[in-house]
C-alpha positions, 0 to 999 in steps of 0.5 A, a space after each residue: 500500500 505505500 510503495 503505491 502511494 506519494 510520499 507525504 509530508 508526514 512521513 517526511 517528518 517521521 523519517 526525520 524524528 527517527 533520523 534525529 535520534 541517530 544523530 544524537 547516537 552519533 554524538 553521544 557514542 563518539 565523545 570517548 574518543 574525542 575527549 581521549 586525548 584531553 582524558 589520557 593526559 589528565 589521568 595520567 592512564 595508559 592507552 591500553 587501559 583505555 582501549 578496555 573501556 572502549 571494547 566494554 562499550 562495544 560490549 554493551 553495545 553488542 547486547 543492545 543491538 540484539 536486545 533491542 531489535 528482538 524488542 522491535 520485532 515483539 512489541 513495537 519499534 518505537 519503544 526499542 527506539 526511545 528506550 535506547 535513546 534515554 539509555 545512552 542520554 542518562 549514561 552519557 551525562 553520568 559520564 562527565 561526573 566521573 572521578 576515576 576510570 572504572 565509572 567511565 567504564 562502567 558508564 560507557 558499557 551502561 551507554 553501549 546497551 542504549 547506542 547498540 540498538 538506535 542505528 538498526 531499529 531506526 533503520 527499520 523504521 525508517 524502511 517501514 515508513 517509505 515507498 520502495 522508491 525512496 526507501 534506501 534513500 531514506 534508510 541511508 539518510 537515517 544511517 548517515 545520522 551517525 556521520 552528522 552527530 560525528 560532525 557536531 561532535 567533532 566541531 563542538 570538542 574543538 571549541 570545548 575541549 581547549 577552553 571548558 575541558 572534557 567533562 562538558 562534553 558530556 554534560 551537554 551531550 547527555 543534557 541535549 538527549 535527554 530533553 530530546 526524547 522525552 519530546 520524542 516521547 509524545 510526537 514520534 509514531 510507531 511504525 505503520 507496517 508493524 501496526 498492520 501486523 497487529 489487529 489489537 492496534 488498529 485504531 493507531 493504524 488508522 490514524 497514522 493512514 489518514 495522516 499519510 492521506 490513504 484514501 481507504 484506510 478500512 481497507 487495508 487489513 493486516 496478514 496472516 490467519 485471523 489478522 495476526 501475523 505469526 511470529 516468525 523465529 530468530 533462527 530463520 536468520 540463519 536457513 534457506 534462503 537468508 542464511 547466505 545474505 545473514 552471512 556476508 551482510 554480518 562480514 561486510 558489516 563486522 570489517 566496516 564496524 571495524 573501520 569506523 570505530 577505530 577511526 571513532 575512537 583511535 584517530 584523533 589520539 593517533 594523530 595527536 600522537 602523530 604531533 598534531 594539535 588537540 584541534 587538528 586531531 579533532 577536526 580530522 575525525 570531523 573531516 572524516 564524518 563530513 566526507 561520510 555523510 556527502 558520500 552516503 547519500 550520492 551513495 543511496 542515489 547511486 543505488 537507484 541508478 545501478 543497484 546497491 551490488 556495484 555501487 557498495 563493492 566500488 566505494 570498499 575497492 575505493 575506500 581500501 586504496 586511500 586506507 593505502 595513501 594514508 599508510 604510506 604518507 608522511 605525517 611524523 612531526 605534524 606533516 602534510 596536514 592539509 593531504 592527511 585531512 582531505 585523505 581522511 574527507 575521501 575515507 569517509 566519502 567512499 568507506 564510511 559511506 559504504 558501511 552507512 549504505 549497507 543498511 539500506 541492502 539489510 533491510 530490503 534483503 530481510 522481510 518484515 518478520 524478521 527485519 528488526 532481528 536481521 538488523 540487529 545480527 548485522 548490527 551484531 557483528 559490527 560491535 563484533 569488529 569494534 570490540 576488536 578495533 578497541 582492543 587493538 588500537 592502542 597496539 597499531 597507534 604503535 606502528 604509526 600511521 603504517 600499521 593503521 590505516 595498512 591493517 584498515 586497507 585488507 579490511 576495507 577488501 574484505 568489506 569488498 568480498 562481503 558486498 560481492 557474497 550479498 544476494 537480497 542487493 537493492 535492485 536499480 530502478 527502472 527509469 520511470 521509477 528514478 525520475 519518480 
């Protein structure tokens, strides 16, 4: 019934209160690594200690990210949504009270469960409240979400750090999200292809119709015998025809999670270390989130035009070369400044927004029944690849921009081969249907 339907000026404001919610995840979860640098000078800590507390983080991330989808399938997407918000918002404003390691330890695994499961249900979300032509636009926008809460993160440490320190990141950080889902709270819907699986909700449906301008909302009646759909099983994730996209979407996103996490979390101390300022190593991940979120949505245009298949294996191919350039370019003592940051733009404009794009394949290759829980073992897997990148970052900072971005360019090949093994890619569409 959508996909037949104009997009209307609800759901663009849906798709947006959903995507707002992503952008505070992508402030929130990439504070820790902006503040590291201030943080491992005050405390006097090791960098190892501190990769500890980030694989902690991806820890509670990865039991969100299951949590959460298994709740948006079961009981509705958008309480999985505002529950992890609230989550993240309380554990981020806690987090500037900290007096000692183990309260941001404690904290960022309390923040991790809340943050784990934004980006997937979101996803969901999103997809369930669009028409087929605009959907991997719209899924790639919300995803990218992440890059654009990276970017006011990055500007926002640049200009707090040096003055305020880093506690104030977090105190605004937490203030601001908080007071944004409590008014999420009273606006945002629930996602109308979940409501029309559940009959005792009908009355919801219809309002959510009428907004949408559905000329007939009565007739639209909801699947399955007796109206209830039935309840479909994790484990159909993992047979027949899903298991094979279940596979390579989780490599493909483990090997990007894997990227961009270390990048999150490690780049700005790896250029610090490298002699660079406080600021330039803030504003390299920002350059890093600017690139991600242009090259996200020529991402999602491209997908219309070619399908998902040629355009997610050309950006990882791209993204692997420029891991490449970066590993070879002098930056010792502060080099190449200007080449390091357009290097780290084109990163994100080809390998960050490959891994915000790959959203978009998840939730057309997986059915509504599953949706939420295929999103989320994807999401599972990236956590997956950032406890690791967690772990072993303090390790390649200490083969310097060689053993990094070298270690980053064979994972962005096997981001490749994951995108190559995908089968459910966003098919391109027909030219009547693009210039729709």
């Amino acid at each position: 019934m959508l996909d037949a339907l104009p997009l209307s000026s609800y759901q663009i404001w849906a798709v947006l209160m959903i995507a707002a919610t992503v952008i505070l995840d992508g402030l929130d979860n990439q504070m820790l690594g902006l503040a590291a640098p201030s943080l491992l000078k005050e405390w006097g800590i090791s960098r190892d200690a501190l990769g500890f507390v980030f694989a902690l983080g991806f820890v509670g991330m990865g039991i969100g990210t299951l949590t959460s989808g298994a709740i948006g399938d079961r009981f509705g997407r958008r309480g999985a949504l505002l529950i992890g918000v609230a989550i993240f918002g309380v554990a981020t404003l806690a987090t500037g009270f900290s007096i000692e390691l183990w309260h941001v330890a404690l904290l960022k695994t309390i923040a991790g469960v809340g943050l784990g499961g934004v980006p997937g249900t979101a996803s969901a979300m999103i997809a369930e409240f669009t028409p087929a032509r605009w959907r991997s636009v719209a899924v790639t926008f919300g995803v990218v979400c992440v890059s654009i809460g990276g970017i006011l993160g990055g500007v926002a440490a640049a200009a707090i750090l040096p003055v305020l320190g880093w506690r104030w990141l977090f105190y605004l950080g937490g203030i601001i999200t908080l007071a944004f889902v409590t008014l999420l709270w009273f606006i945002l819907p629930e996602s109308p292809r979940y409501l029309a699986q559940r009959p005792d909700r009908r009355v919801e449906l219809d309002a959510i119709l009428r907004r949408i301008r559905h000329p007939d909302p009565a007739a639209v009646q909801p699947p399955g015998r007796g109206g209830q759909a039935p309840h479909a099983p994790f484990s159909a994730l993992l047979r027949g025809a899903l298991l094979r996209d279940s596979l390579a979407l989780s490599l493909a996103m483990f090997s990007g999670m894997f990227m961009i996490y270390l990048m999150f979390n490690w780049a700005p101390t790896m250029l610090f270390s490298a002699g660079f300022g406080l600021q330039t190593a803030s504003l390299g991940l920002t350059s890093f989130n600017v690139g991600g979120t242009i090259g996200a949505m020529f991402a999602s245009l491209a997908i219309i035009r070619l399908g998902s298949r040629p355009t997610l294996i050309f950006m990882a191919v791209i993204g692997a070369v420029v891991c490449a350039v970066l590993a070879l370019l002098p930056i010792e003592g502060g080099r190449n400044e200007p080449a390091v940051l357009a290097s780290l733009g084109a990163l994100g404009l080809f390998a960050s927004a490959a891994q915000s794009a790959m959203f978009a394949v998840g939730a057309h290759a997986f059915p509504t029944a599953v949706r939420a829980r295929g999103l989320g073992l994807m999401g599972a897997a990236g956590r997956a690849g950032a406890i690791v990148s967690a772990v072993a970052g303090a390790s390649l900072i200490g083969g310097g921009n060689l053993g990094f971005f070298g270690v980053l360019s064979g994972l962005m090949l096997v981001n490749a081969i994951g995108f190559i093994t995908v089968r459910g890619h966003v098919p391109r569409l027909g030219r009547q249907d693009a210039n729709a």
